[in-house]
C-alpha positions as CSV (number, residue, x, y, z in Angstrom):
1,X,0.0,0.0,0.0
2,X,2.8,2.4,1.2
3,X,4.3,1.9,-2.6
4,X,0.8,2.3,-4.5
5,X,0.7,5.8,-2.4
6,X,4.8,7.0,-3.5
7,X,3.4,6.3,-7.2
8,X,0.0,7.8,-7.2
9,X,1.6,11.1,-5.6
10,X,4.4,11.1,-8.2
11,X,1.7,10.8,-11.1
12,X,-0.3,14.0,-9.6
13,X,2.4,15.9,-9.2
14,X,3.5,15.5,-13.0
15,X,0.1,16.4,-14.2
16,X,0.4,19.3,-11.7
17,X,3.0,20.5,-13.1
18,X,1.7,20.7,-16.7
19,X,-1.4,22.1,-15.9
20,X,0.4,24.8,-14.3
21,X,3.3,25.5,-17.4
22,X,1.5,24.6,-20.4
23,X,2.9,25.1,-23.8
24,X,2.6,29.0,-25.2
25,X,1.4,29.1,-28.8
26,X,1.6,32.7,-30.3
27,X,0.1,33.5,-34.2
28,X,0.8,31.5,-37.5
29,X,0.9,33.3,-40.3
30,X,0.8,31.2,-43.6
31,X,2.9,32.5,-46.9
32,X,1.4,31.3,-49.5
33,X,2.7,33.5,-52.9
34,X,6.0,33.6,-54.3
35,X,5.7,37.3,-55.2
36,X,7.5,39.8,-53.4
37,X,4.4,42.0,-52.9
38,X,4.1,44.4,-49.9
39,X,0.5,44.5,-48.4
40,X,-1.3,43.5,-51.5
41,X,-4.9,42.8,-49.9
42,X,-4.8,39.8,-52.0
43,X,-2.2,37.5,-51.0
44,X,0.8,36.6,-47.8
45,X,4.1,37.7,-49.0
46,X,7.2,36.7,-46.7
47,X,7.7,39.6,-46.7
48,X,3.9,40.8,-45.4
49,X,4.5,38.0,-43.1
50,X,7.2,39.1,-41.2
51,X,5.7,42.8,-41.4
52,X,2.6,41.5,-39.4
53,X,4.8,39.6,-36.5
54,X,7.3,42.5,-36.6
55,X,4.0,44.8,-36.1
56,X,1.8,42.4,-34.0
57,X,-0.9,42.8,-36.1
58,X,-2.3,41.4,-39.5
59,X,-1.1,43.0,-43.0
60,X,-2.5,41.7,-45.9
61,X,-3.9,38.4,-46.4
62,X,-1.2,37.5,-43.2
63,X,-3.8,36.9,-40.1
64,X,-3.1,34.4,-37.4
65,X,-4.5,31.2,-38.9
66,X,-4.2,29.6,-34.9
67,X,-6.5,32.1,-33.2
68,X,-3.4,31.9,-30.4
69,X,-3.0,35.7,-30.7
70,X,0.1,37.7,-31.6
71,X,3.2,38.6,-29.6
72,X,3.8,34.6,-27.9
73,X,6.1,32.3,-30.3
74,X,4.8,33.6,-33.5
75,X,5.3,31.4,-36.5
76,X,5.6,31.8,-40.0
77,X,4.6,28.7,-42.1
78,X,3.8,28.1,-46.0
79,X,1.7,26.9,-47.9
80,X,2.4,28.1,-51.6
81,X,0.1,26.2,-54.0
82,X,2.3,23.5,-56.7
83,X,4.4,20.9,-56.2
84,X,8.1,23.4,-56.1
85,X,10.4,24.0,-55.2
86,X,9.0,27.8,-55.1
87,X,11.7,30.5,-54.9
88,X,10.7,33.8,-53.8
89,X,12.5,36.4,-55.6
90,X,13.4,39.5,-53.2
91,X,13.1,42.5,-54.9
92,X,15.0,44.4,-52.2
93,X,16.0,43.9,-48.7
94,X,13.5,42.0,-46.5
95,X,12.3,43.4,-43.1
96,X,14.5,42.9,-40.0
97,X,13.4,40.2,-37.8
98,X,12.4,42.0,-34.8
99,X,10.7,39.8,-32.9
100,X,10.5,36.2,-31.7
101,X,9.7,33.9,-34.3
102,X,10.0,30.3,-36.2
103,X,10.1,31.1,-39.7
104,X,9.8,27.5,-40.7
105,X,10.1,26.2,-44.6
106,X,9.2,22.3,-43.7
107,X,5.9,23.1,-43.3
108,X,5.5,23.4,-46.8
109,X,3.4,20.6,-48.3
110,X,6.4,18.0,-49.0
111,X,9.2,19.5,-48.0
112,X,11.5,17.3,-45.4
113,X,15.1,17.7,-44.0
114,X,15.7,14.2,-44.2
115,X,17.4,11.5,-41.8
116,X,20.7,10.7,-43.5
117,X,23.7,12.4,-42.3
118,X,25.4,13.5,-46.1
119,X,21.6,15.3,-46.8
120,X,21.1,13.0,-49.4
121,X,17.6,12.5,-48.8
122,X,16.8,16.7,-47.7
123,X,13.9,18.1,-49.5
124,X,13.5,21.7,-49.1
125,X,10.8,23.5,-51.3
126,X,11.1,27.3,-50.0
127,X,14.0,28.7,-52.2
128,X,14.9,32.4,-50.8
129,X,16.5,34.5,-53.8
130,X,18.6,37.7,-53.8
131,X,18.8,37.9,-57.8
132,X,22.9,38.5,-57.4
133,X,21.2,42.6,-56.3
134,X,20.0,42.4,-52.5
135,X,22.6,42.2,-49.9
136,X,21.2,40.1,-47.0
137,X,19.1,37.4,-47.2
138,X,17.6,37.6,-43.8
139,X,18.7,40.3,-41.0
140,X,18.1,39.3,-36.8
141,X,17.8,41.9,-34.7
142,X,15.7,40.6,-31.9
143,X,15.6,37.4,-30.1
144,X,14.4,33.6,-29.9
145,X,14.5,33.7,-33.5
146,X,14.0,30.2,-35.4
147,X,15.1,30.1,-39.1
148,X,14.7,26.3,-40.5
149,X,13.7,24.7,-43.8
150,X,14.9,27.2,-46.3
151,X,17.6,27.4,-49.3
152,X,19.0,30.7,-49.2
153,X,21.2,31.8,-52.5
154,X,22.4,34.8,-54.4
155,X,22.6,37.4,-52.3
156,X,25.3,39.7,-52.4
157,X,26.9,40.2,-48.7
158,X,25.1,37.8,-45.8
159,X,22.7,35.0,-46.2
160,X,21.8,35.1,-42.4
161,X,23.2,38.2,-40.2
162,X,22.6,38.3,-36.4
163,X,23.2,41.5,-34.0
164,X,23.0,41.6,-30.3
165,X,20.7,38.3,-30.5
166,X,20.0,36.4,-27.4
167,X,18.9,32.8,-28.2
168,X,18.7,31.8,-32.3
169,X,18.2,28.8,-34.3
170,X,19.6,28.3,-37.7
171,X,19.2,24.6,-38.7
172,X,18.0,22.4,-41.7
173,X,19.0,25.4,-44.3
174,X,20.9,24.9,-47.2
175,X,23.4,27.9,-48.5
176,X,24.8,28.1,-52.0
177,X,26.2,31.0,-54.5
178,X,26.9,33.5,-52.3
179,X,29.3,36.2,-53.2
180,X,29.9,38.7,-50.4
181,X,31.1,38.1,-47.1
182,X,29.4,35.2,-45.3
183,X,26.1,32.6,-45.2
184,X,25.4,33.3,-41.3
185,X,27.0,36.1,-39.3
186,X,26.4,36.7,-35.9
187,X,28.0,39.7,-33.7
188,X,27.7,40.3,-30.1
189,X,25.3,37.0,-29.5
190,X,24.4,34.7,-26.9
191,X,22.9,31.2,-27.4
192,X,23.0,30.2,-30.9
193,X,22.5,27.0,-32.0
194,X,23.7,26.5,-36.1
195,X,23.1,22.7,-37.0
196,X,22.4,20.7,-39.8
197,X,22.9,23.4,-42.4
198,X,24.6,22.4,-45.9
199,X,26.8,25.5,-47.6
200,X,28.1,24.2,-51.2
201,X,28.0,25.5,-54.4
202,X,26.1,23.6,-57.3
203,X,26.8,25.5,-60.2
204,X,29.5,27.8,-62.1
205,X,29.1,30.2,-59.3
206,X,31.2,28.9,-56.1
207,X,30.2,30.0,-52.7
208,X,32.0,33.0,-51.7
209,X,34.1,34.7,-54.7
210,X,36.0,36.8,-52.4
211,X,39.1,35.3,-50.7
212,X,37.9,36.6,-47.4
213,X,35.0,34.8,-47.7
214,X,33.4,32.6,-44.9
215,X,30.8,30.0,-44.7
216,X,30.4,30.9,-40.7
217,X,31.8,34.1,-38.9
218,X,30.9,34.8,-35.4
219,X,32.3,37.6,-33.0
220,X,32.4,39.2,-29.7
221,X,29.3,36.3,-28.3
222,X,29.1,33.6,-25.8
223,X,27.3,30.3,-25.6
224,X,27.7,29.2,-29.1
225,X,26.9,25.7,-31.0
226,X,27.5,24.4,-34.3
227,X,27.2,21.2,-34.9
228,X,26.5,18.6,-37.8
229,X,26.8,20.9,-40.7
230,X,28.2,20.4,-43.7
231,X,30.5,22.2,-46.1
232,X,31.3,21.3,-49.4
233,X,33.5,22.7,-52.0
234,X,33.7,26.5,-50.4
235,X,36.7,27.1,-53.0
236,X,37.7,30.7,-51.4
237,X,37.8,31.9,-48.5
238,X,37.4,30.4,-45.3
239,X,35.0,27.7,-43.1
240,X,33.7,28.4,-39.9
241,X,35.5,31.6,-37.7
242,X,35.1,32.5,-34.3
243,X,37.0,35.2,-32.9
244,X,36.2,36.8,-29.1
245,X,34.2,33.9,-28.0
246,X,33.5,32.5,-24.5
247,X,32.1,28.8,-24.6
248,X,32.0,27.3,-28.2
249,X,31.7,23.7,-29.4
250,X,32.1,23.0,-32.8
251,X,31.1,19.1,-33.4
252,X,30.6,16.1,-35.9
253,X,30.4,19.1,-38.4
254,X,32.1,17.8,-42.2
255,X,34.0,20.4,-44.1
256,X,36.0,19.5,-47.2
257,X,37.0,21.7,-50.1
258,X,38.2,25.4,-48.3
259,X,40.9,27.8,-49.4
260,X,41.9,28.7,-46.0
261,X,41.5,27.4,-42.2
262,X,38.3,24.9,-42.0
263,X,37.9,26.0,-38.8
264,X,39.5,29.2,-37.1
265,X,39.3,30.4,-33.2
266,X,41.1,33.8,-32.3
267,X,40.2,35.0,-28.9
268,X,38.4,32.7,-26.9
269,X,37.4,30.4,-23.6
270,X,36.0,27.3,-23.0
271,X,36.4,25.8,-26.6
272,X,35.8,22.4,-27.8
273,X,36.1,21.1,-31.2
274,X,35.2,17.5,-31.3
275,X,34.6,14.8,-33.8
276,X,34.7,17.2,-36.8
277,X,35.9,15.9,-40.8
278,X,38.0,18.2,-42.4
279,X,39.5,17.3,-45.7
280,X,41.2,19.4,-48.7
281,X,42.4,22.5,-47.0
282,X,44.5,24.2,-49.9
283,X,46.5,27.2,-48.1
284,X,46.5,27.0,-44.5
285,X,45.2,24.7,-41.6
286,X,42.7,22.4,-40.8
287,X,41.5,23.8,-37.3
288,X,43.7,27.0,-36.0
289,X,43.4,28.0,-32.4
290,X,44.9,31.7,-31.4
291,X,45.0,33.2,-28.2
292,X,42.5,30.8,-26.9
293,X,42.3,29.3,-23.0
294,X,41.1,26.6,-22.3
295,X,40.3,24.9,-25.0
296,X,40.0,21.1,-26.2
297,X,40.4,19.9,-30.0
298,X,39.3,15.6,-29.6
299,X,38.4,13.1,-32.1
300,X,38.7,15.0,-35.2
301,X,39.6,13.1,-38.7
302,X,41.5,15.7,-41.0
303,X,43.6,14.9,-44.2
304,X,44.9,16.0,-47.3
305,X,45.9,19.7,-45.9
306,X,48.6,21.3,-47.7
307,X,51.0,23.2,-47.2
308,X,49.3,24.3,-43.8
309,X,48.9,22.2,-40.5
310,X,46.4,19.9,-39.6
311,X,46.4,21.5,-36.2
312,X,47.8,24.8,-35.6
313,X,47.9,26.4,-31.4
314,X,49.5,29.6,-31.0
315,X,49.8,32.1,-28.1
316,X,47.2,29.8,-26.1
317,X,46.9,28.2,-22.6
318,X,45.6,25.2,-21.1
319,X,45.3,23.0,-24.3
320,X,44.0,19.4,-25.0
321,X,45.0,17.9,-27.9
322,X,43.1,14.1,-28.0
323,X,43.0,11.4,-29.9
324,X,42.7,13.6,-33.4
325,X,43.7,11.0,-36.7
326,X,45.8,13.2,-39.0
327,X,46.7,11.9,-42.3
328,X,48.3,12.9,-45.4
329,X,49.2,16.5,-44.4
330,X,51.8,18.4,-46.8
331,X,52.8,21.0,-44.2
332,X,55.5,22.7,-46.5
333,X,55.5,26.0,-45.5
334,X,59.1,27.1,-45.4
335,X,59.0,29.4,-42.2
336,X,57.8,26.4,-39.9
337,X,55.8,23.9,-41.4
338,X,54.6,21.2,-38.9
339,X,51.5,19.0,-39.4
340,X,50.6,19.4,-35.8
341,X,52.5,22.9,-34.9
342,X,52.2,24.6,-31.4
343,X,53.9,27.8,-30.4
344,X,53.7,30.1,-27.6
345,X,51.7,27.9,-25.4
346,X,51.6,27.2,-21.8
347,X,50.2,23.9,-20.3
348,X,49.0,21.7,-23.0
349,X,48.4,17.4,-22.9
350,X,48.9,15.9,-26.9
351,X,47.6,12.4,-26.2
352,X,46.3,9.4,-28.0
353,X,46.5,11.1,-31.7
354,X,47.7,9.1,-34.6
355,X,50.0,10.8,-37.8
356,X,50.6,8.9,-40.3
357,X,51.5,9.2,-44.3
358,X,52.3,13.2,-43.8
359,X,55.7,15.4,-44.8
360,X,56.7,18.4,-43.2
361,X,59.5,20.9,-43.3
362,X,59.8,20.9,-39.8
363,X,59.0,18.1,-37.5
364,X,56.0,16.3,-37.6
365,X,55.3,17.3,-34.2
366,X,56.7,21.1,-33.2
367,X,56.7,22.7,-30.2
368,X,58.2,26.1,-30.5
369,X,58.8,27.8,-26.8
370,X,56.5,25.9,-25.2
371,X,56.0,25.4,-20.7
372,X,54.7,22.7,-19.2
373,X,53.5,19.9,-21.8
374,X,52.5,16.2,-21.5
375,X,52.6,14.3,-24.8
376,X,51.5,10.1,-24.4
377,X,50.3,7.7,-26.4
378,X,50.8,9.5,-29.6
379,X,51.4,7.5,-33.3
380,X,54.0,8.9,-36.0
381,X,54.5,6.6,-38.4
382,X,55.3,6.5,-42.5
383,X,55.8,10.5,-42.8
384,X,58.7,12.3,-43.9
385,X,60.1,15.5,-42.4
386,X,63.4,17.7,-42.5
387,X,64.1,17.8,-38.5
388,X,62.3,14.8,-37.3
389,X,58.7,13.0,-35.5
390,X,59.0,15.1,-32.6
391,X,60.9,18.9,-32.8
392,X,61.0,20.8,-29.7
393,X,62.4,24.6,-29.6
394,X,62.8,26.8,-26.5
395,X,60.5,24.1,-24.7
396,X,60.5,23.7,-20.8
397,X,59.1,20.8,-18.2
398,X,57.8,18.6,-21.0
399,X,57.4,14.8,-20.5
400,X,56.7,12.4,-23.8
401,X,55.9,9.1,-22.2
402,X,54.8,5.8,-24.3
403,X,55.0,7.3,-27.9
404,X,55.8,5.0,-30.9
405,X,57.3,6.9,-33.7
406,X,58.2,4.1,-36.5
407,X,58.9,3.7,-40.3
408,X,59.4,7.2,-41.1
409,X,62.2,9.3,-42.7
410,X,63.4,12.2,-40.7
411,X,66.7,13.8,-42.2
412,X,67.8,15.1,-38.3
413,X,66.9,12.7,-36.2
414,X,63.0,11.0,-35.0
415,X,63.1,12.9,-31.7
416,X,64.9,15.3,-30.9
417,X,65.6,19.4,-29.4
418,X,66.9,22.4,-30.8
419,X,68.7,25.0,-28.5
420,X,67.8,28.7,-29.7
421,X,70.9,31.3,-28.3
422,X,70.4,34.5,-26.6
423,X,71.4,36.5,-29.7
424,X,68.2,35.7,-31.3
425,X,65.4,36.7,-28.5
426,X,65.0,39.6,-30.9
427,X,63.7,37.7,-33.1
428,X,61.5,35.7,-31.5
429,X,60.4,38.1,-28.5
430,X,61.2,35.4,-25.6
431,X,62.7,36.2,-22.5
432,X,65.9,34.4,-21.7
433,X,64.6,31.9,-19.5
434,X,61.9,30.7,-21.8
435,X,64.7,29.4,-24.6
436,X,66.8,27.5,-22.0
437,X,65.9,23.7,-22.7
438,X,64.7,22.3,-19.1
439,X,62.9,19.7,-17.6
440,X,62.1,17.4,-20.4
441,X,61.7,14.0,-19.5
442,X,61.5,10.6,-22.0
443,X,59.9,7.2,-20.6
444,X,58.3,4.3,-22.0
445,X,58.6,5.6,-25.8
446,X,59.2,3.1,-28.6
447,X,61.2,4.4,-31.5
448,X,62.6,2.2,-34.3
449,X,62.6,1.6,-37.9
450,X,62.9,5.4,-39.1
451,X,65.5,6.6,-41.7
452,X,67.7,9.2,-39.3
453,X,68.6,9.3,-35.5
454,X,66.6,8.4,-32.8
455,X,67.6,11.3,-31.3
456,X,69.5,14.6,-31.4
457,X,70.4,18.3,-30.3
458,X,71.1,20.9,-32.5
459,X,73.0,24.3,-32.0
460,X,71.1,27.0,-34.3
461,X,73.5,29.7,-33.5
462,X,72.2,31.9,-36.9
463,X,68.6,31.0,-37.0
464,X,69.1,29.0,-39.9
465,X,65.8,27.0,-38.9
466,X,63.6,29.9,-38.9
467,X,65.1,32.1,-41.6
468,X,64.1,29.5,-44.3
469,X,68.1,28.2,-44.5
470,X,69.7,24.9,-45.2
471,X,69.1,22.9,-42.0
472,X,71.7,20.6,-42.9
473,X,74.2,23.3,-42.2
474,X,73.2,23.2,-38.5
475,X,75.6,22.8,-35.8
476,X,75.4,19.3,-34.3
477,X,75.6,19.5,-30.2
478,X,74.5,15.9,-30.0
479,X,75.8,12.7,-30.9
480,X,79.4,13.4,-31.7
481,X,82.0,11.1,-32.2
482,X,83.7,9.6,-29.3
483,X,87.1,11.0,-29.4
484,X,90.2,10.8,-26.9
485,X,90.4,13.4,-24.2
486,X,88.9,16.6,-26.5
487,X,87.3,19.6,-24.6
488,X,83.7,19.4,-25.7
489,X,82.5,23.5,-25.5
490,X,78.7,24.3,-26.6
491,X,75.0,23.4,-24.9
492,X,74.8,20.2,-23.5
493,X,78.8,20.3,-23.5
494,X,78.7,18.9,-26.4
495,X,78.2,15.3,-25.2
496,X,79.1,12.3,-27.1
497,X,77.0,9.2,-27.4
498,X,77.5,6.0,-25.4
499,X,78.2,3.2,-26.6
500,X,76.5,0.2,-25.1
501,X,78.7,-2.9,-24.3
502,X,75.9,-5.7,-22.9
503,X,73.3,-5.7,-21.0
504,X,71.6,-8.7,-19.1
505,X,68.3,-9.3,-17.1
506,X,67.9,-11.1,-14.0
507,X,64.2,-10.5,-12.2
508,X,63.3,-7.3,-12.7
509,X,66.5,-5.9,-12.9
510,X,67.9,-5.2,-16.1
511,X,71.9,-4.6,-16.0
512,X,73.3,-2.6,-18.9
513,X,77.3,-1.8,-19.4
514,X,78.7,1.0,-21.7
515,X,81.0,3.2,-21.9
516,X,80.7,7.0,-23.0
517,X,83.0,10.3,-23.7
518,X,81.8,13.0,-21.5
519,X,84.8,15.5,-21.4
520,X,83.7,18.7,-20.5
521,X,87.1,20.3,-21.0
């Protein structure tokens, strides 16, 4: 009996509670012309239709169809008579979105966004139109703002642009043939959701003609998620930029065919980029993060990049690289090519992530004047690069543990550290104490196979690395010839190598006997 009671007060209580919160409806307001008119008397325009929730009231044939009222999640739906698609042709900019509203193009009779992940299966019939004349397809300037179901084309500067919004949805759209700046542009948001768009370009138009095109560009907003679009064949330009955000994640999005980053982040907090495809980059990087804090990239599949990086950290703290699979990356840019390249950094983990049929100019792996960095459990193998798998420069307290870097070709070495001098702080804008090589511990990491030492120090008096030079005219401080009594002068005193006479293994003790050169004058 005591259990009958504990359920039958558990089932009131959830009927309570929707009798006492129940779902708001506001007006729906049914499009249902293609023509561009403005409060005809005969027919609902879009553009009549967002006139009448901007103003509350009806305009034209555009009454509330629900008898809900104005003013309480308003929603304009279609129903345009014909099978479509229909394209509405703007003649000139359409109102500003001022209020809260779901403009929704699924509701038109047969239209679907479809269940397969590639789109293959999307139907949309509402075609939105700038005629290569009007700049912006649709402006935001209020909030809890809906945009779904449409396929927005031909406009000249933005298909969707969003200022000081609070809360937005733009998903299920489809972008193509734009030529100005961007398909959805938000500044000074908070809350956006941007999923399961597709941005391409179908015809002899690409999408974006101007190299400082982008697909996505957000700024100075917080709370921001894009996930599962798609992006194919952007040609110029640029994928999906962020720059002064605070909480981002950017996941299981596919981007393949961009001229510059896929995905960019300069300035921001809190950022995850997860589980994202990114192939054919063809000038810079696959994901870029700059001046960022905290911030995670996981799980991401990126190849054919060239001659950027598949991963590119700069000026950043508190970074997580994580089990990212990067494959056939040409990074061949002379001044410090690297397929996954980090600079300026401190406190980073690089763990679990797999490299594999890639060349470089520099090392596969470069850290340039990076503190505090724990890199485990990472794969090189079958890539080909000037200084090695692993090239660290002006690095301090970093631990590789349990790496396996095999059947590559590294000219210098397949691990290995570069000592930058004092004369060249100018240069680089380091303080002394940040060039010093300290604290950098190896354990547990398997290395064999690879064309080149397994590991090396160099002495870059000139900056020949970074001033685009002959690396092979580097100064060798490691692994020099034993020699008889010499006076060994330089970082690291010049050591020599040992040379290992036997070892033996009894328990778990493992006895090995060599013999080494270690004059230091």
């Amino acid at each position: 009996m005591t259990t009958t009671i504990k359920y039958f007060i558990t089932i009131i209580t959830t009927l309570t509670a929707f009798i006492i919160a129940p779902t708001v409806f506001g007006a729906t307001v049914v499009v249902d012309t293609t023509n561009d008119s403005d409060n005809s008397g005969v027919e609902c325009s879009l553009r009549d239709a967002i006139n009448a929730i901007n103003t509350g009231a009806p305009v034209s044939t555009c009454v509330d169809t629900s008898g809900d009222g104005f003013g309480v999640n308003d929603r304009i739906h279609f129903d345009i008579p014909g099978a479509g698609p229909h394209t509405i042709t703007a003649l000139s900019g359409l109102p500003n979105l001022n209020q809260p509203v779901v403009i929704d193009g699924t509701t038109q009779a047969g239209a679907s966004c479809g269940v397969q992940s590639d789109f293959s299966d999307r139907n949309l019939l509402i075609y939105l139109d700038g005629d290569n004349s009007v700049q912006d397809a649709l402006v935001l300037r209020g909030s809890e703002i809906t945009i779904q179901g449409l396929e927005i084309h031909n406009f000249t500067f933005r298909g969707i642009n969003g200022v000081n919004i609070h809360s937005a949805t733009i998903s299920c759209n489809i972008f193509r043939d734009l030529l100005g700046v961007s398909a959805i542009d938000f500044d000074n948001s908070h809350t956006i959701n941007i999923s399961g768009n597709y941005f391409f370009e179908n015809s002899s138009q690409p999408l974006g003609e101007e190299e400082d095109f982008y697909a996505m560009y957000i700024t100075s907003s917080s709370n921001i998620s894009v996930s599962e679009n798609r992006l194919i064949d952007l040609y110029f330009g640029s994928g999906f930029v962020f720059r002064g955000i605070e909480n981002l994640t950017v996941s299981d999005n596919y981007i393949s065919g961009v001229e510059v980053e896929a995905i960019q982040v300069n300035d921001g907090e809190d950022i995850f980029v997860e589980r994202n495809v990114i192939r054919y980059v063809f000038e810079q990087d696959g994901i870029r993060f700059s001046d960022v804090a905290q911030g995670t990239i996981a799980n991401n599949n990126i190849s054919f990049i060239e001659p950027g990086a598949a991963i590119q950290v700069t000026s950043s703290q508190d970074i997580s690289i994580i089990e990212n699979t990067l494959t056939h990356i040409q990074s061949l840019n002379t001044q410090g090519g690297a397929v996954l390249s980090m600079s300026g950094i401190q406190g980073i983990e690089i763990i679990g992530n797999t490299i594999h049929t890639s060349e470089s100019t520099l090392g596969i792996m470069t850290l340039f004047l990076v503190l505090n960095a724990h890199i485990q459990d990472n794969i090189i193998e079958g890539t080909t690069a000037e200084l090695g798998g692993i090239a660290m420069i002006g690095i301090t307290n970093i631990v590789l543990e349990s790496n396996t870097i095999t059947n590559n070709n590294h000219t210098l070495g397949a691990t290995l550290l570069i000592s930058i001098l004092a004369d060249m702080l100018d240069q680089f804008g380091a303080p002394p104490e940040e060039v010093n090589q300290l604290g950098v511990t190896l354990t547990q990491n398997t290395i064999f196979n690879n064309q080149g030492m397994s590991f090396n120090i160099f002495y870059d008096e000139e900056g020949i690395l970074f001033q685009g030079g002959d690396i092979s005219a580097l100064e060798t401080a490691g692994l020099n010839p034993n020699d008889a009594g010499d006076i060994d002068e330089g970082p690291n005193n010049l050591q020599n190598h040992p040379i290992i006479r036997s070892f033996t293994i009894s328990g778990n003790t493992i006895t090995i006997t060599f013999e080494a050169d270690f004059q230091a004058g």
